[in-house]
N, C-alpha and C positions, 0 to 999 in steps of 0.2 A: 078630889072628891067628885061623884059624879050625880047628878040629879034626874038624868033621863031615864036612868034602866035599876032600877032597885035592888039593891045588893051588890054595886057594880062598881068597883071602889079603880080610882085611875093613878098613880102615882110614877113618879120617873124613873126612871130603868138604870140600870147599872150593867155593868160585866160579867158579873155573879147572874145574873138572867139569861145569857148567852144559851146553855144548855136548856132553859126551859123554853128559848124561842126556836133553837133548832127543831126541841120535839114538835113543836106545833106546826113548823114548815112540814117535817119529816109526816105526820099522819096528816098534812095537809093535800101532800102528795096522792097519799095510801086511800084518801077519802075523792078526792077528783078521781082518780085513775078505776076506783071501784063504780064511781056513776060514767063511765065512759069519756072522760077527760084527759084526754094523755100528752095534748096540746100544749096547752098552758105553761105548765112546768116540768113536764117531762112527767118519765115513770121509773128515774132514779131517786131514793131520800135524798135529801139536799143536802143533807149530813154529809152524803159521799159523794158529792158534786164538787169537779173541782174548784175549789177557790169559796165554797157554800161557807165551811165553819168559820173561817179568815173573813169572809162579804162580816155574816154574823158579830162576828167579836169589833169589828170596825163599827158596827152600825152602834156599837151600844158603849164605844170611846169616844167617833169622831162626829156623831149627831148626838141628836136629840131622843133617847128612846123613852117610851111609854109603857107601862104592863097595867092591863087591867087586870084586876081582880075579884075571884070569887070565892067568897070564904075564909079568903087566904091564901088562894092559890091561884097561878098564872093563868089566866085563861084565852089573853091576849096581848098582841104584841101591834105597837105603829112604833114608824121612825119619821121624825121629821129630819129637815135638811134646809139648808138654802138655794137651793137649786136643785134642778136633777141630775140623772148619775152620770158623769160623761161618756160613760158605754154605752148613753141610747140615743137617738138621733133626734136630741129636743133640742131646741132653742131653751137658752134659759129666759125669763121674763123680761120686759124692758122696766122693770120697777123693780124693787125689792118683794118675796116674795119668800113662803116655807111650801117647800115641796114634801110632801106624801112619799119616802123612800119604802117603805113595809109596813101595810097593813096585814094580819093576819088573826086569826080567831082558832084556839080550842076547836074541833068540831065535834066534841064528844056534847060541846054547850052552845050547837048551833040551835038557831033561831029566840035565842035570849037577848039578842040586840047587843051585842059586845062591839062590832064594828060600826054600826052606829053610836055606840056610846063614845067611841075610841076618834070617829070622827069627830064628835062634835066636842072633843076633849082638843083634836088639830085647833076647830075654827078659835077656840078659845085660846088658847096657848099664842097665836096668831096674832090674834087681836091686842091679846095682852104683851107683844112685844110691838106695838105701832107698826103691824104690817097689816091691808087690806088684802090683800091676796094668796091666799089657799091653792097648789095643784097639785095633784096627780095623774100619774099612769097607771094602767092597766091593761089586761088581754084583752082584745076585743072582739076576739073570734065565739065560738060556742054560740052562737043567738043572741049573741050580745048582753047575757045574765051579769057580769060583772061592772057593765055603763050603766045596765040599768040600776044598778044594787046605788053606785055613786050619784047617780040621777036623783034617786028617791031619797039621798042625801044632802040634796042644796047643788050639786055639781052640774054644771053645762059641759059636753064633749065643747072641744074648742079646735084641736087637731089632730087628726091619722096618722097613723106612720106605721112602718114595716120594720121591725127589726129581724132583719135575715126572713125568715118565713111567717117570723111570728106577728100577727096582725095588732097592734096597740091603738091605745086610744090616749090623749090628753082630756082630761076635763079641770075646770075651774070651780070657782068659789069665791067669791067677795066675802069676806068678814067683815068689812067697816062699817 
């Protein structure tokens, strides 16, 4: 259940959600790449990326997945994890900690607050396993709209990094 964002129901994800989270990545794509985005994730659907459906179907056996819901219907998706992914060039925390593997939103129901709802669905889930510390990654390129998106989240950047071209950003979260 969610309190922030009204009508905005959060519950745990399964396998059976795999194809609703691809679509969301897949017009995730289709909706960046139409505002001049091509950086970020490319301007293949992730569907046909290789290793994209197999990342997906892992994310929703071997973590923690989330869907939020509208009406009844997916409109978002996060993955927690205990660390980060070992494909990206992060230290993992000197504490025990839940990382942020996949946030994403519907954007057909963008600006209805679903990734903040979906975040503060993380800091809870968090908390409620006796961990104080929340992080994620993200792109950090574009003007930096998705640090700031996390910022206006509870989130501090804490460290940079380059994966291959692509500019990332860490930030944090205290829950306790």
């Amino acid at each position: 259940m969610n309190d922030t964002t009204p009508g905005i129901q959060i519950r745990p994800g399964s396998p059976a959600d795999a194809p609703a989270i691809l679509a969301m990545l897949d017009s995730a794509v289709v909706w960046m790449n139409a505002r001049g985005n091509t950086e970020q994730w490319g301007t293949t659907p992730y569907s046909r990326k290789p290793g994209g459906v197999a990342r997906v179907e892992r994310y929703t056996t071997e973590n923690a997945p989330y869907i939020a819901e509208l009406d009844g219907a997916a409109v978002g998706a996060l993955v927690l994890d205990s660390g980060p992914s070992p494909q990206m060039p992060i230290a993992p925390a000197e504490e025990p900690e839940r990382y942020i593997r996949l946030l994403v939103s519907d954007c057909r129901h963008a600006g209805l607050g679903i990734g903040a709802a979906l975040l503060a669905h993380a800091a809870e889930e968090t908390r409620r396993v006796g961990v104080d510390l929340l992080r994620v990654d993200c792109w950090a390129g574009g003007g930096g709209e998705l640090v700031a998106f996390y910022e206006r989240n509870g989130f501090t950047p804490t460290q940079s990094f380059l994966s291959g071209a692509w500019p990332g950003q860490v930030l944090a979260r205290r829950v306790g």
